[in-house]
SEKE-355582 format. One record per atom (N, C-alpha, C): residue in three letters; x, y, z; residue number from 1; atom name. Coordinates in steps of 0.05 Angstrom, whole numbers. Layout:
residues N
  res      xx      yy      zz    n  atom
  ALA       X       Y       Z  NUM    CA
...
This chain:
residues 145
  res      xx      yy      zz    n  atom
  UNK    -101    -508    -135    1     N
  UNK     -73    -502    -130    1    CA
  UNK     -70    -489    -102    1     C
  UNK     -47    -502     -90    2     N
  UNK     -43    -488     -67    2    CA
  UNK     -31    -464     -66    2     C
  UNK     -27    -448     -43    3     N
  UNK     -14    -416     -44    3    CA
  UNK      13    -429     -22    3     C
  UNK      38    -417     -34    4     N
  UNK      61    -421     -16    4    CA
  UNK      73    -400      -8    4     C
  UNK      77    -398      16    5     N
  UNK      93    -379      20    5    CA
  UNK     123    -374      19    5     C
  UNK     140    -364      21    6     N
  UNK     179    -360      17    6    CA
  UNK     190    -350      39    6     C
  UNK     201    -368      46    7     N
  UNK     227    -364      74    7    CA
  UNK     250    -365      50    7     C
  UNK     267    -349      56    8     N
  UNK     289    -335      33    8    CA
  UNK     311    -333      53    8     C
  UNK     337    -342      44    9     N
  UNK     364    -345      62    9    CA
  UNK     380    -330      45    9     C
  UNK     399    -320      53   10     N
  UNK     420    -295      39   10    CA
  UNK     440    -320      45   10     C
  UNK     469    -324      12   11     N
  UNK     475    -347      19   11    CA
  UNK     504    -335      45   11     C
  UNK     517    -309      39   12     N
  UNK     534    -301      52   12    CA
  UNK     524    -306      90   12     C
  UNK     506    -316      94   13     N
  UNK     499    -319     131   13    CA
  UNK     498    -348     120   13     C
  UNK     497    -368      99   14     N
  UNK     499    -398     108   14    CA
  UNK     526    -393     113   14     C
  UNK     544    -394     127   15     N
  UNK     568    -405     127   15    CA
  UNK     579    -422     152   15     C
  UNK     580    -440     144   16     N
  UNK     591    -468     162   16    CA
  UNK     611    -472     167   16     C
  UNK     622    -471     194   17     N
  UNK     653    -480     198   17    CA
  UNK     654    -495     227   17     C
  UNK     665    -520     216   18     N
  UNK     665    -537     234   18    CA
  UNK     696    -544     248   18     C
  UNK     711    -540     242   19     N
  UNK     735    -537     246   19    CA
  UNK     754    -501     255   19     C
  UNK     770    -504     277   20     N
  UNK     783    -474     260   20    CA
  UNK     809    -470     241   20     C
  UNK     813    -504     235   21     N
  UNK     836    -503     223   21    CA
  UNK     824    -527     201   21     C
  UNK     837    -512     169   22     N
  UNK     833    -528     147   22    CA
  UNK     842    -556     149   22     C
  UNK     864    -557     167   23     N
  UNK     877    -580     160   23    CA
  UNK     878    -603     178   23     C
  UNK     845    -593     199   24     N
  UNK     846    -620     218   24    CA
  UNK     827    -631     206   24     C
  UNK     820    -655     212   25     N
  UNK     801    -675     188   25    CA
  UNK     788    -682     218   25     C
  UNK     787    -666     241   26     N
  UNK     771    -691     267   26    CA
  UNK     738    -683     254   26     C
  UNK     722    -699     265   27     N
  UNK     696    -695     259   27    CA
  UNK     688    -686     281   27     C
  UNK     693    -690     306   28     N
  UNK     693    -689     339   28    CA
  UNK     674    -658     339   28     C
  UNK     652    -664     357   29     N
  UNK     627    -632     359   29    CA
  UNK     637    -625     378   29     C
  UNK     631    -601     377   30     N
  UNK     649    -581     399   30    CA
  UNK     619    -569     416   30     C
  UNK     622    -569     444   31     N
  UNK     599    -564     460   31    CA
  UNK     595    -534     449   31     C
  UNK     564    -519     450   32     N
  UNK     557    -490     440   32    CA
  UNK     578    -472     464   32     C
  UNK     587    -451     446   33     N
  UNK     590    -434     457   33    CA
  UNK     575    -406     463   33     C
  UNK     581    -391     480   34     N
  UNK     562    -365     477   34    CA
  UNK     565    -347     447   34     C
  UNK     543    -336     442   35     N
  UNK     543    -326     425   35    CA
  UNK     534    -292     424   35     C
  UNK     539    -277     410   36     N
  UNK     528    -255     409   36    CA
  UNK     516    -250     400   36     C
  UNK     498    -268     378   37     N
  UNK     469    -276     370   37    CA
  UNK     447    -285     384   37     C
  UNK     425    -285     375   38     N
  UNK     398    -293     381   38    CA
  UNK     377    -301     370   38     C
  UNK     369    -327     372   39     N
  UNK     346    -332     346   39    CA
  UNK     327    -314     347   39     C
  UNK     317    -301     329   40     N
  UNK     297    -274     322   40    CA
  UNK     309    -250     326   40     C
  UNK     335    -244     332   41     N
  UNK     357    -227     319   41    CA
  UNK     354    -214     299   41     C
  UNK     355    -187     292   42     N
  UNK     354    -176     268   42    CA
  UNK     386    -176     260   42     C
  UNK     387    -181     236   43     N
  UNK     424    -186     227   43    CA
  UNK     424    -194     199   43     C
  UNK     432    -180     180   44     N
  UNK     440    -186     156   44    CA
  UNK     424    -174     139   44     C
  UNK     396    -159     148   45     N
  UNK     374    -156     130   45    CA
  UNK     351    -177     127   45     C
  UNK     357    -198     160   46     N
  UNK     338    -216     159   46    CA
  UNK     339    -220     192   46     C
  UNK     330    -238     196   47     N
  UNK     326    -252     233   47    CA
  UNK     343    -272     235   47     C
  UNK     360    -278     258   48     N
  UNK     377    -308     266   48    CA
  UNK     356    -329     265   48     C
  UNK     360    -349     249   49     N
  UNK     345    -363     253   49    CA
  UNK     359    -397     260   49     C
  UNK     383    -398     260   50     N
  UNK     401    -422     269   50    CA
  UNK     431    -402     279   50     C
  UNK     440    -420     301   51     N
  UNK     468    -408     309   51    CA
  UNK     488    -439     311   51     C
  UNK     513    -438     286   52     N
  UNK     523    -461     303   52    CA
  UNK     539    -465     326   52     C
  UNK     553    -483     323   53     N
  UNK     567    -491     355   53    CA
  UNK     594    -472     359   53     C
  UNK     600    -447     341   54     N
  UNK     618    -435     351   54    CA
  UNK     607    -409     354   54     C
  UNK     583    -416     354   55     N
  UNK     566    -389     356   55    CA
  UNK     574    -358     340   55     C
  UNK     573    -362     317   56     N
  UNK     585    -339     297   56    CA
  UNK     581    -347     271   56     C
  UNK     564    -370     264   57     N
  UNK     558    -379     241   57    CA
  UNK     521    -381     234   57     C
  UNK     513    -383     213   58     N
  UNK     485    -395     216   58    CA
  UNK     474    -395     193   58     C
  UNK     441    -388     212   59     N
  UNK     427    -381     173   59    CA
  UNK     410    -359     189   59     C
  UNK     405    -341     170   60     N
  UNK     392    -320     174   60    CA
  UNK     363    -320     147   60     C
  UNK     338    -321     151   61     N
  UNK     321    -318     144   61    CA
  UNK     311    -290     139   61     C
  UNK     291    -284     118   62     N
  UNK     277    -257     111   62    CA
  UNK     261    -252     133   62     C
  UNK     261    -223     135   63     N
  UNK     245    -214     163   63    CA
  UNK     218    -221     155   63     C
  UNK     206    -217     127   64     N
  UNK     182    -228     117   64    CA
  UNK     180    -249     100   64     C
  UNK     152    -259      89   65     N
  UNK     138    -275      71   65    CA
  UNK     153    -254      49   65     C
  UNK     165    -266      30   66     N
  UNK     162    -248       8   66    CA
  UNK     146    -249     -12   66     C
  UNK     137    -277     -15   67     N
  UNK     110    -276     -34   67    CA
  UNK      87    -302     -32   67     C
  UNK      67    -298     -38   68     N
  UNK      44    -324     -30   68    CA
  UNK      45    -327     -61   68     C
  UNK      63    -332     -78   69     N
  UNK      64    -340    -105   69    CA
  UNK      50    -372    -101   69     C
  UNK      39    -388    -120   70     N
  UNK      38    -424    -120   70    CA
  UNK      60    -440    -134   70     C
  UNK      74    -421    -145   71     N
  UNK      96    -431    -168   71    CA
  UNK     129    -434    -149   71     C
  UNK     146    -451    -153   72     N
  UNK     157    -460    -137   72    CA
  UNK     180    -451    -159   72     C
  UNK     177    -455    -191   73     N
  UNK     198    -429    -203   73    CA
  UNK     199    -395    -195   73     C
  UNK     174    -396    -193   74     N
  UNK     167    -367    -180   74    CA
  UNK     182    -359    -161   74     C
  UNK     182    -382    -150   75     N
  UNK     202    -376    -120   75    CA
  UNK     234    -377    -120   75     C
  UNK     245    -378    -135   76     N
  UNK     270    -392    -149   76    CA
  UNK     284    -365    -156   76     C
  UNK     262    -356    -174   77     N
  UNK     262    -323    -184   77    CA
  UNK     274    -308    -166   77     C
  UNK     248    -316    -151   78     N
  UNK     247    -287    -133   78    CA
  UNK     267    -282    -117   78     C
  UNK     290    -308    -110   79     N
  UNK     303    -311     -91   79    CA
  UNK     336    -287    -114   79     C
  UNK     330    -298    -142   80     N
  UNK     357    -292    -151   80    CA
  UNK     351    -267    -158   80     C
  UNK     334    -249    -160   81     N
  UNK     323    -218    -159   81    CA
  UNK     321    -209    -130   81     C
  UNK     322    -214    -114   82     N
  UNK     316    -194     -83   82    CA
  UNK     335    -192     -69   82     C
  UNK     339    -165     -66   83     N
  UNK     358    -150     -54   83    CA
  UNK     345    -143     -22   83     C
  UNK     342    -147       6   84     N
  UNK     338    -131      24   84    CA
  UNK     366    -127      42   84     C
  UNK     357     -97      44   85     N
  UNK     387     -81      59   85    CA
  UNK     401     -93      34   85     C
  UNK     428     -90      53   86     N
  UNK     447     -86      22   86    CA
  UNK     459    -118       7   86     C
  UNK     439    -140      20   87     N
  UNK     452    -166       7   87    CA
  UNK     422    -175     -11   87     C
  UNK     437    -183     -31   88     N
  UNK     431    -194     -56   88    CA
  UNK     431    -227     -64   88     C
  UNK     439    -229     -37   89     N
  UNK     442    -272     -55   89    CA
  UNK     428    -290     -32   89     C
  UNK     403    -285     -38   90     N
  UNK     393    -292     -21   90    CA
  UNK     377    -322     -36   90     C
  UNK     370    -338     -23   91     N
  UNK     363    -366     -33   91    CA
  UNK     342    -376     -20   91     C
  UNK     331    -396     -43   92     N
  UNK     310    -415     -22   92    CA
  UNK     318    -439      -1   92     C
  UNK     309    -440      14   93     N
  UNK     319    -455      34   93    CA
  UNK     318    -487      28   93     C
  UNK     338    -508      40   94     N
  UNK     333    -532      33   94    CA
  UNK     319    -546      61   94     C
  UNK     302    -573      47   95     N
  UNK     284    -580      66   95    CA
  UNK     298    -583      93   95     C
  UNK     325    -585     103   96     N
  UNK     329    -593     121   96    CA
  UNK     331    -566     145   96     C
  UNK     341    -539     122   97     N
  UNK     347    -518     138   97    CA
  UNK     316    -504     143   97     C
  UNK     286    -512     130   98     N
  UNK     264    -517     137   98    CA
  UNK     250    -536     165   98     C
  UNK     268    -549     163   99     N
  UNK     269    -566     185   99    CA
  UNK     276    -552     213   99     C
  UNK     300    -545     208  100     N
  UNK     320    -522     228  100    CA
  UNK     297    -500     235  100     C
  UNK     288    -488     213  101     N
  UNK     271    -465     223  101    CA
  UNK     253    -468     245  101     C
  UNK     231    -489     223  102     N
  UNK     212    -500     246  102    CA
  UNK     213    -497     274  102     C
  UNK     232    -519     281  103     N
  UNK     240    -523     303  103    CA
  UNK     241    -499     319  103     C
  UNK     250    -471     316  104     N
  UNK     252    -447     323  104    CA
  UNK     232    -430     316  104     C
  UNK     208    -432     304  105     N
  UNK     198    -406     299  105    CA
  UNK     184    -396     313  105     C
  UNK     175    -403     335  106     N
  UNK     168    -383     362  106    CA
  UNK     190    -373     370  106     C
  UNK     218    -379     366  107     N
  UNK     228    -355     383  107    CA
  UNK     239    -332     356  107     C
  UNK     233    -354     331  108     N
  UNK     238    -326     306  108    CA
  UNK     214    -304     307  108     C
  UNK     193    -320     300  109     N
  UNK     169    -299     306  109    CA
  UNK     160    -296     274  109     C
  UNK     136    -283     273  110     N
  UNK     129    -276     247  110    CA
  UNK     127    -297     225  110     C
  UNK     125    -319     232  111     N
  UNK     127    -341     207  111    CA
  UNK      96    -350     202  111     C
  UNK      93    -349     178  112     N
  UNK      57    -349     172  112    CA
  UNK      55    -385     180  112     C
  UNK      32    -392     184  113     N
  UNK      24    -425     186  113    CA
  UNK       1    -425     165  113     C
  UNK      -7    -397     148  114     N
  UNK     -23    -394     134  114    CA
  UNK     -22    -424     104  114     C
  UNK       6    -423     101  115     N
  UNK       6    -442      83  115    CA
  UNK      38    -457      73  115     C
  UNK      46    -476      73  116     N
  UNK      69    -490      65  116    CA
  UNK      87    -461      48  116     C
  UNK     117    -478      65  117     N
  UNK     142    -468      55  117    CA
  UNK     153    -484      28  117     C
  UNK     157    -470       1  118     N
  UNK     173    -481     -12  118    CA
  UNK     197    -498      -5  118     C
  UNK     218    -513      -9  119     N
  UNK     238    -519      -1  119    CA
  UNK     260    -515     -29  119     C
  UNK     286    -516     -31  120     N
  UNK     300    -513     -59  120    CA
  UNK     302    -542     -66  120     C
  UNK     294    -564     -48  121     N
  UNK     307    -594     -50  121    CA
  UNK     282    -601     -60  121     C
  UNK     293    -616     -98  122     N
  UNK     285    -627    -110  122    CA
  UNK     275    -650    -101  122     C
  UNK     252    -672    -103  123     N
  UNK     253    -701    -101  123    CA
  UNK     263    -710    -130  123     C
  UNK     245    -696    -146  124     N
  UNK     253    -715    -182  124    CA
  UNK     251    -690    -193  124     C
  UNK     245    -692    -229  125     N
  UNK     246    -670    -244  125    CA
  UNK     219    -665    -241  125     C
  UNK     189    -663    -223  126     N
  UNK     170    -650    -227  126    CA
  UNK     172    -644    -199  126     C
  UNK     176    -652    -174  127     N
  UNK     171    -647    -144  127    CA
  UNK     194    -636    -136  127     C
  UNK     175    -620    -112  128     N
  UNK     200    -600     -92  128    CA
  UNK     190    -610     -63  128     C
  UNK     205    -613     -44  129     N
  UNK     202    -618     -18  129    CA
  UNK     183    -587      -3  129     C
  UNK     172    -597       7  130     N
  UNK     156    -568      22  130    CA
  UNK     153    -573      51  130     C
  UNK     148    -548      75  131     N
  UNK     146    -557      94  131    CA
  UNK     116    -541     105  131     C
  UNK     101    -561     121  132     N
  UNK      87    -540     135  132    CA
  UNK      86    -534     162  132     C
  UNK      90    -508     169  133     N
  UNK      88    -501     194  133    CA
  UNK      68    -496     216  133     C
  UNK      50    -502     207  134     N
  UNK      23    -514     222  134    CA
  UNK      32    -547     238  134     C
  UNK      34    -563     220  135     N
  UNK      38    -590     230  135    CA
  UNK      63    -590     233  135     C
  UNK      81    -584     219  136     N
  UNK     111    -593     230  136    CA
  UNK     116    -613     200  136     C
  UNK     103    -620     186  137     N
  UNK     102    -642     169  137    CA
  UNK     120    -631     141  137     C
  UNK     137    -650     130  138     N
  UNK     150    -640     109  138    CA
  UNK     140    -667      79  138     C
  UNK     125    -654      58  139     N
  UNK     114    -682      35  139    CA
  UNK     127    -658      11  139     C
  UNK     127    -674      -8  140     N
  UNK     125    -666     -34  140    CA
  UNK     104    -652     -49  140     C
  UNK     116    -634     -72  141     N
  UNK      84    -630     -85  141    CA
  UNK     107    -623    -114  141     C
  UNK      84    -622    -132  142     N
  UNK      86    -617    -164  142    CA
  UNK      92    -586    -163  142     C
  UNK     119    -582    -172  143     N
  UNK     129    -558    -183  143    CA
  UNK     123    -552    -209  143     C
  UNK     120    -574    -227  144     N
  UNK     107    -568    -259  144    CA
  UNK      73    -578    -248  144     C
  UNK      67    -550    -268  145     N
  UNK      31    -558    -267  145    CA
  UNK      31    -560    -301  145     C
């Protein structure tokens, strides 16, 4: 059995807004603007770890590993029990916002390469998407043993 480690997102910092008005339907990307963030930012009770294009949105990651559990319910758990600082809804990440991390974790810092990231994105009813940060590589593995 492998050992995984937990990147944990608070869901109140996913928040996405692509528009500033409900009622335009354009899809049209808007060039970044400055932001008063920084990837590896301390903010929320975790680190910036994505900023979007209006620069006031993102995902914010746990300052730590919270557990080298192998169980990928384990991790599920742990996400709907852990409180740091004063937010509580913190979640497992989906493979893509794994993806997002990656891409950034030298300037997040602190991210183990010791061993694959859980992901929350199911493939079927026994597999979960995982990522590892050593290779960059994202495969499946058996969440039921």
């Amino acid at each position: 059995m492998r050992n995984y480690l937990f990147l944990l997102l608070p869901a109140t910092a996913m928040l996405w807004s692509c528009n500033d008005s409900a009622t335009d339907d354009s899809t049209e990307t808007r060039p970044p603007v400055e932001s008063e963030f920084t990837i590896g930012q301390a903010h929320e009770g975790g680190k910036v770890a994505f900023i979007d294009n209006t620069g006031a949105h993102g995902l914010i990651i746990a300052p730590s590993d919270q557990s080298s559990s192998k169980k990928w319910d384990d991790a599920v758990k742990l996400c709907d029990d852990l409180t740091l600082g004063d937010f509580d809804d913190w979640y497992l990440p989906s493979k893509d916002e794994l993806a997002q991390i990656y891409a950034v974790r030298d300037s997040i810092g602190g991210i183990s390469t010791a061993a694959p990231y859980w992901s929350s994105s199911e493939r079927d009813e026994a597999t979960a998407y995982c990522q590892s940060f050593t290779g960059g590589y994202q495969y499946y593995d058996y969440y039921i043993y």
